[in-house]
N, C-alpha and C positions, 0 to 999 in steps of 0.2 A: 739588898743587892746594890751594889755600889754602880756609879753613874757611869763609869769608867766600862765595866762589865754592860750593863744596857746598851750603851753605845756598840760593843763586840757583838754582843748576839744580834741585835735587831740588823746592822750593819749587814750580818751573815746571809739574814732571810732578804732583803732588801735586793743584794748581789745575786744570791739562788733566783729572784724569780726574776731581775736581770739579764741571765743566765737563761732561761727559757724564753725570751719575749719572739726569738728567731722562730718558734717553732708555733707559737700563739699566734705568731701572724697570718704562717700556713695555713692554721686552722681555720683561722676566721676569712680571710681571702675572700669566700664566695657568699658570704651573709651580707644583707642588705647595709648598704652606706649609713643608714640610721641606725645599725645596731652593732655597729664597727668598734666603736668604744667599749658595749657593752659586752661583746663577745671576749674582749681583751681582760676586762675586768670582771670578768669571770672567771676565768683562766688564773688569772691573779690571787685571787680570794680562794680558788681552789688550793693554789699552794700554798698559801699563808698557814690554809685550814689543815696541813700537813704536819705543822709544826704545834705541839702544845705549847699557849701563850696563857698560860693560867697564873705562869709565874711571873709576867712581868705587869700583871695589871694592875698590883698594891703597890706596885714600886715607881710606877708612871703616875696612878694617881697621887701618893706620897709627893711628886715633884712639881703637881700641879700639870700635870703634861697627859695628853690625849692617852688613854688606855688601852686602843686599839678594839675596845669593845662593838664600835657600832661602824667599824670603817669596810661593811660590805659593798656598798656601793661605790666607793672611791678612794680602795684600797691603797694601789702603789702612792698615790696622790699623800693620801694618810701618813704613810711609814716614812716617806721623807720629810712631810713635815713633824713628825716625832723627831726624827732623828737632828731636822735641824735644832730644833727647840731642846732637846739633850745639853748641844755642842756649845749653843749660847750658855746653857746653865753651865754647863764644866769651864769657860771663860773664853772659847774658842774664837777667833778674830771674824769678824763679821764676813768680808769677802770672801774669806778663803773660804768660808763654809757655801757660800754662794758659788763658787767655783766650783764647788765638789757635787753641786745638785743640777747643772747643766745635763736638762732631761732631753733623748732623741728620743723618747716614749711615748706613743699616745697615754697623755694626762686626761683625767677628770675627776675635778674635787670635790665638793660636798655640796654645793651650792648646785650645781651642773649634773651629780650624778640624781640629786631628787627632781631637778627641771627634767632629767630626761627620764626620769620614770613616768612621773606625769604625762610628760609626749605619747610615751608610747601605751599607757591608760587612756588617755583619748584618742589615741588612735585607733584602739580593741574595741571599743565601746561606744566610737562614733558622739561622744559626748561634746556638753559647752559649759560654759563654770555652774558651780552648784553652790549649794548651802554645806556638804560634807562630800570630802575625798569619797571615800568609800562608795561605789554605788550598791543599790540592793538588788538583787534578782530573786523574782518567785515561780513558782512552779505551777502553772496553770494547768488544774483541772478537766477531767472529757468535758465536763457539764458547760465550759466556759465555750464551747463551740454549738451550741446552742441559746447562753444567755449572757447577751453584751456586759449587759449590768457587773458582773461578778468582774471582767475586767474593770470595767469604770471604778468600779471601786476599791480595788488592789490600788490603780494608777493614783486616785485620790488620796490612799492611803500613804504612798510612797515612791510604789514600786515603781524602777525605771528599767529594769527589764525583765522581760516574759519569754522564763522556758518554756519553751516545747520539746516535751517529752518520747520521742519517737518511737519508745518502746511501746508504748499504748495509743491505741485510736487508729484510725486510718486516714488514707492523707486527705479526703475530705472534708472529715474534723481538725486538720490542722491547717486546711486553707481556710474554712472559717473561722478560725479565730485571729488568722492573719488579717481578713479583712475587717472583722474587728477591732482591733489596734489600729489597723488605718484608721477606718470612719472614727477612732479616738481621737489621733495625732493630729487628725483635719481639723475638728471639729471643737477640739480644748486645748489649752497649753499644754501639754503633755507633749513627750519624745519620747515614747514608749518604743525597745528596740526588742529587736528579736534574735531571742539567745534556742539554737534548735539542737537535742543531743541526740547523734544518731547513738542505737543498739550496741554497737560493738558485740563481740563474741560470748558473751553475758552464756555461762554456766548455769543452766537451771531446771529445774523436777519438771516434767510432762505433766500435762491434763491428768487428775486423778479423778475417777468416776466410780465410787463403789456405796455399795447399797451397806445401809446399818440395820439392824435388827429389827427393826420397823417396816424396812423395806426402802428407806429415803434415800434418794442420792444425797453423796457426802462428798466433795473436794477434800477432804483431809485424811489422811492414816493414822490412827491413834501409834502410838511409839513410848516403848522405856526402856531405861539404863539398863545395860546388857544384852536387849536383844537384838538378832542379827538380823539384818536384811537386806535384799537386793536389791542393788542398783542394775539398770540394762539399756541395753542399747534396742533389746526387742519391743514389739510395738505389742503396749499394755497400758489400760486402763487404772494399770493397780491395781494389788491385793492387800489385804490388813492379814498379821501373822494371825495362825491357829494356835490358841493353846491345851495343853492335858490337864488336867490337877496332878498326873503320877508322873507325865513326863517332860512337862513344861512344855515350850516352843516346838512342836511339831510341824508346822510349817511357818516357813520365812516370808516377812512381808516382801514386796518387791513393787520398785519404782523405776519410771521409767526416766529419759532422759531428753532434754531440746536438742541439742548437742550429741552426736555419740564421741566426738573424741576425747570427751572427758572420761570415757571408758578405757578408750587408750594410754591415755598420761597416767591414768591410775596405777600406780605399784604396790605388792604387798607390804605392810606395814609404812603407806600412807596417812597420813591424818585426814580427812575427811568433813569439813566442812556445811552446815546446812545455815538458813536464814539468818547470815548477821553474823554467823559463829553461834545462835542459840543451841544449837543442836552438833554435838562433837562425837565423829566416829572414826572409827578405824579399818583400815581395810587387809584383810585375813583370807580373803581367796581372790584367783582373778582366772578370768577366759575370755576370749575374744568377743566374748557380748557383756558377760556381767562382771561385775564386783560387789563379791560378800564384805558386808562389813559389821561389824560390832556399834554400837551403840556405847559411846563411853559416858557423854554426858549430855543430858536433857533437859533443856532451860525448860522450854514448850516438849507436851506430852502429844504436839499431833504434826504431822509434816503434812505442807500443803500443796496444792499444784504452785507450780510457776515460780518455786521460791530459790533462791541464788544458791550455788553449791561453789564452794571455796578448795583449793589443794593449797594449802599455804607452802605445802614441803616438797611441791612436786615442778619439774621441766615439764611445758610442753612447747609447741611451737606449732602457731598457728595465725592466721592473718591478722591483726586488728579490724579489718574490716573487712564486713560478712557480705553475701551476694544481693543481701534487703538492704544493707549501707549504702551498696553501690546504685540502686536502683534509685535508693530516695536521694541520691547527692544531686541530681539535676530539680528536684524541686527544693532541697537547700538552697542553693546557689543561687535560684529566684526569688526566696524570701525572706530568707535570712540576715541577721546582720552577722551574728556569729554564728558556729558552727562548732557544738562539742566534740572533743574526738576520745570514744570509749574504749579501754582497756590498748591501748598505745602501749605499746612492751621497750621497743627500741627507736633507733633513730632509724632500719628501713623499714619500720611500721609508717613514720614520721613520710617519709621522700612515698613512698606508694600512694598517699593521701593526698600529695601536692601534686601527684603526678594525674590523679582523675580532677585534680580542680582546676589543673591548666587547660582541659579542655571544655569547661565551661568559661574561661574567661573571666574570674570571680578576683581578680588581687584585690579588691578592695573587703572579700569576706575574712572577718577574723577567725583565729582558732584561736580553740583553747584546749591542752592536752588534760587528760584527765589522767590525774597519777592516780588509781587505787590497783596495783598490782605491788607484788616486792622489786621484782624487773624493772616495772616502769620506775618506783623510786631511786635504784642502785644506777639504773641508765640517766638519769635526770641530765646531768651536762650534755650529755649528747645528743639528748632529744630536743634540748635547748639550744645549742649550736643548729642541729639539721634545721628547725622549725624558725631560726634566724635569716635561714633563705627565702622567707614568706613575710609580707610585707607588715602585717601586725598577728601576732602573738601574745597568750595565755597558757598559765595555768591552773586546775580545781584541783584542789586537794579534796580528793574523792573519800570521805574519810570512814565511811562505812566499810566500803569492800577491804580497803590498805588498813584498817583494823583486826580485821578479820587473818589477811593474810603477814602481818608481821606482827602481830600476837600486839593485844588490849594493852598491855604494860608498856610497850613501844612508841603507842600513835601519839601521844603528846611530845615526844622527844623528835619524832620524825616527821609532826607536822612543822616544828619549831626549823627544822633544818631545811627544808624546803621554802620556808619562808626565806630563811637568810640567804640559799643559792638564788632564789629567783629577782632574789634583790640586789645581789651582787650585777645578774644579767638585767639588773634594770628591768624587769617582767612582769606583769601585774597578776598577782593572784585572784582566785575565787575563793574562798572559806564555806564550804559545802558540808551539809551532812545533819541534821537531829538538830540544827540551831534554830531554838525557841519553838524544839517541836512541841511540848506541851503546853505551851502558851499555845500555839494554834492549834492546836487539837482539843484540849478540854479550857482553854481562855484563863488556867491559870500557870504562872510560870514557876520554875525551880531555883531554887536560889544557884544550883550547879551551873543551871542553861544562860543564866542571867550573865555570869561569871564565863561562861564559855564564848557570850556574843560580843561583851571584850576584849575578848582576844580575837575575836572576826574583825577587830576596828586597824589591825595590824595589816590585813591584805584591804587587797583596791577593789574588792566586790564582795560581798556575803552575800549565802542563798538561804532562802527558807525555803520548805515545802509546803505543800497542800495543808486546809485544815479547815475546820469549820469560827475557826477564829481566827483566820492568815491576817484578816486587815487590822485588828489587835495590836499582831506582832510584828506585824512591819511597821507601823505606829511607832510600837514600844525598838526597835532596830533603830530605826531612823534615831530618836531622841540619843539612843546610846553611843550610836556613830557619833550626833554632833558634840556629847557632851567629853567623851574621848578625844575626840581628835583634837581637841582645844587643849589636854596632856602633852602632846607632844608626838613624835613621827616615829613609828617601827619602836623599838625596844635595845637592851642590852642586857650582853649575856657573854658568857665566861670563856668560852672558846677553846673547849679542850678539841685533842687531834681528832677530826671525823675521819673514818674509813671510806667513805664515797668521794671524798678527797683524793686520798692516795689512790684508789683506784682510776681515778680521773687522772690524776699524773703522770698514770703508766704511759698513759699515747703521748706526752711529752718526754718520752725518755730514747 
C-alpha cells in the first residue's frame, strides 16, 4: 500500500471520529471529572474498532511507523501521531503539518493514558506501590471464619485481597472473618482489603433429597443422554426417572428450581444449560410451572442440588439485584472495600445499584461489574459509561458463566475483547475463573493453567479460588505476575472490525 493511499484512509478514520466528538461529549457530560478523558477514549477506540485495520498494520510496520496495534488507550492521540509521521516520511514541510494537527480535543497519549489506568487501579483497590502491577484476590473459605490462621496464611502467601463470597455462609460468618483481616492489618504488614460479591439472580437446581436403594439420602439425580426430565417451579424434593427393560423411561426425573422465572424465560426448543455447561438439554414442552426437557449431552452422569442452570439462547428480564442483595448492601457498605456486582445485564441494572448506595453514603466503595452473561458483554460500553458516574470502578470477567453462555469456542476471543474495551476506558480488570485451580486443589499444576495465568498478567487483578493448596498457588501467581510484567504492558493484536463496536456507534448516530 503506497504512503500516498495510508495517508487517505487513516486521514478518513481520523475526520469520521472528529466527526462524532459533539455527540461523545454528551455522553460523557455526567461521568466523574476523573474519568472524563477516559469516557472520550472509549468512544474513540469504539469507532476505530468499526473499521477493519488488518490491512494497514504490515504497511505501518514496513515504514517503521506505529501500527495502530496497541493504541487502545490513547487512540485519537495515536492516529495523529501516525499520521504525522506518514507526512514527514512522504517529505511534507514540517509546519504545515503542525498546522494541520491543531487539536480542540480532549488529548491523552500513551505515557497519560497508562498513568491514568494506574489512578484509577489504585483507586478500586485502595492500594500503595507494590512489587507487581497486578494484584491477586482469593476466595476465602466458611472455615476461614472460624480459623484466623488460614487467612494469615493466604496474606503471607500473597494474597492482597479477600473475597467474600455471599452466596454462602451467613453474615455472621462474614463478619468474622472481617474482623480477622482487621486484627491482620493491625497486627502485620499486611493491607489486606475486602473484595465482597453479592448473589445476583444466580439461576440454579433446588435442594435435592432422595433416598437410593439402600435407603440413603442422596443430593444428586443420576441422569443420561436422552433422557427427559423436569424442570419446575413446584416445590419438590426431586425424583430420579423410573425405568422398564420393554419400555424404557416410564417416568421423568423432575427438578426443582431457586428461581421460578427461569421457568418463565424458558421456550420450546431452548438450549438448556446445567453445571458449567457440563450437562446440555433441550426444552420440548412447557407450562406455566414445568419444562420438559431432553438430555442431549452428559459431561457428569448425576445433577446436583444448587448447581447453576444457564439459557444461553433465551430473553429474560429481570432485576440484577435480588431482595437478599438488597438486604445485605447495608452490611456491604460497612465492610467492604469493594463490592462485586453479579449478573449486571445493562447500564439501568448499573444506575438501580448506585441508586441503593447513595443511601448509605459509600462513594468511596469500589464496584466492580461482573460480565458473565451474553447481555452484560454486548451492553459493556454502556455499562461502562453509566458506572463512570461512581467514583472508582471495575470489571471480572466472570469467565465460567460468559462460557457457558456464548459457547466454549468464543470465551478466549471475548475475554481478549473486553480486555481491550476496558483499557481503552482506562478500567481495571479482574481475570476470574479455574486460574491455577488445579494447583490448588490437588498442589499440582497443568501446563494449560500455567499458560492461562499469563494471560491473568494482562488485567490489574487475578483471582483464584478455594483449594487445599491455595497458598502454593498464590505463591506460584505472585512469581508469574512479577516475572510477566518485567515483558512488557497489555499485548498486541490485529484488530479486525468488532460487532460490539458498531453496535455501540449506533447511539452516536
Amino acid at each position: 500500500m503506497k504512503i500516498n493511499k495510508l495517508i487517505s484512509d487513516l486521514s478518513r478514520i481520523k475526520e469520521f471520529i472528529e466527526s462524532k466528538d459533539f455527540q461523545i461529549q454528551d455522553l460523557a457530560k455526567d461521568v466523574y471529572s476523573h474519568y472524563n478523558l477516559s469516557a472520550h477514549n472509549l468512544y474513540r477506540y469504539l469507532i476505530l474498532r468499526t473499521f477493519d485495520l488488518r490491512k494497514y498494520h504490515d504497511n505501518l510496520s514496513e515504514l517503521g511507523v506505529s501500527s495502530i496495534r496497541t493504541s487502545q488507550g490513547y487512540v485519537y492521540s495515536n492516529l495523529c501521531n501516525v499520521l504525522r509521521n506518514l507526512k514527514l516520511l512522504r517529505g511534507d514541510d514540517y509546519l504545515d503539518i503542525e498546522e494541520n494537527f491543531i487539536d480542540e480535543f480532549k488529548l491523552i497519549g500513551f505515557k497519560k493514558s497508562k498513568k491514568q489506568l494506574k489512578k484509577n487501579t489504585n483507586r478500586l483497590f485502595k492500594r500503595q506501590q507494590k512489587k507487581h502491577f497486578a494484584e491477586i484476590m482469593v476466595t476465602l473459605p466458611i472455615e476461614a471464619a472460624k480459623d484466623k490462621s488460614i487467612i494469615e496464611n493466604m496474606a503471607d502467601s500473597g494474597m492482597e485481597i479477600a473475597r467474600i463470597n455471599l452466596s454462602h455462609g451467613t453474615q455472621q460468618e462474614w463478619e468474622l472473618m472481617v474482623s480477622f483481616i482487621k486484627e491482620i492489618n493491625n497486627k502485620t504488614h499486611h493491607n489486606i482489603k475486602i473484595y465482597m460479591d453479592l448473589s445476583g439472580p444466580k439461576f440454579r437446581t433446588s435442594q435435592i433429597e432422595i433416598k437410593d436403594k439402600k435407603g440413603n439420602l442422596k443430593d444428586k439425580i443420576p441422569i443420561q443422554q436422552g433422557e427427559h426430565i423436569i424442570l419446575t417451579k413446584r416445590e419438590t424434593k426431586g425424583k430420579s426417572s423410573v425405568y422398564s427393560k420393554k419400555r424404557g423411561q416410564v417416568e421423568k426425573a423432575e427438578i426443582g428450581v431457586l428461581l421460578d422465572e427461569i421457568i418463565d424465560a424458558i421456550s420450546v426448543g431452548d438450549v438448556v444449560m446445567f453445571d458449567d455447561g457440563m450437562i446440555k438439554a433441550k426444552a420440548i414442552a412447557k407450562t406455566d410451572t414445568d419444562a420438559e426437557l431432553v438430555l442431549i449431552d452428559c459431561y457428569k452422569h448425576k445433577l446436583s442440588s444448587h448447581k447453576g442452570i444457564n439459557l444461553p439462547n433465551s430473553s429474560y428480564n429481570m432485576p440484577a439485584l435480588t431482595k437478599d442483595d438488597i438486604n445485605n448492601l447495608e452490611f456491604v457498605c460497612q465492610y467492604a472495600d469493594v463490592v462485586g456486582y453479579s449478573f449486571v445485564r445493562t447500564k439501568e441494572d448499573v444506575s438501580a445499584l448506585f441508586k441503593y448506595l447513595k443511601q448509605y453514603n459509600t462513594n468511596n466503595l469500589g464496584v466492580v461489574f461482573k460480565i458473565e452473561t451474553k447481555d452484560a458483554f454486548e451492553n459493556l460500553p454502556d455499562i461502562l459509561l453509566e458506572g463512570m458516574k461512581h467514583h472508582s470502578i471495575g470489571v471480572m470477567i466472570a469467565r465460567g458463566d460468559l462460557a457457558v453462555e456464548i459457547g466454549f469456542e468464543r470465551i478466549s476471543e471475548v475475554q481478549n475483547q473486553i480486555l481491550w474495551i476496558c483499557e481503552a476506558a482506562h478500567i481495571p480488570v479482574i481475570w476470574a475463573t479455574q486460574v491455577l485451580e488445579n494447583l490448588a486443589k490437588t498442589g499440582l499444576p497443568t501446563r494449560a493453567e500455567i499458560s492461562d495465568a499469563i494471560s491473568g498478567a494482562h488485567a490489574e487483578c487475578v483471582m483464584l479460588n478455594k483449594g487445599p493448596f491455595i497458598n502454593n498457588a498464590i505463591r506460584t501467581l505472585e512469581n508469574i505476575l512479577i516475572r510477566m510484567e518485567s515483558h512488557g504492558f497489555k499485548q498486541k493484536n490485529a484488530l479486525r472490525p468488532l460487532n460490539i463496536a458498531h453496535k455501540a456507534l449506533e447511539k452516536l448516530n
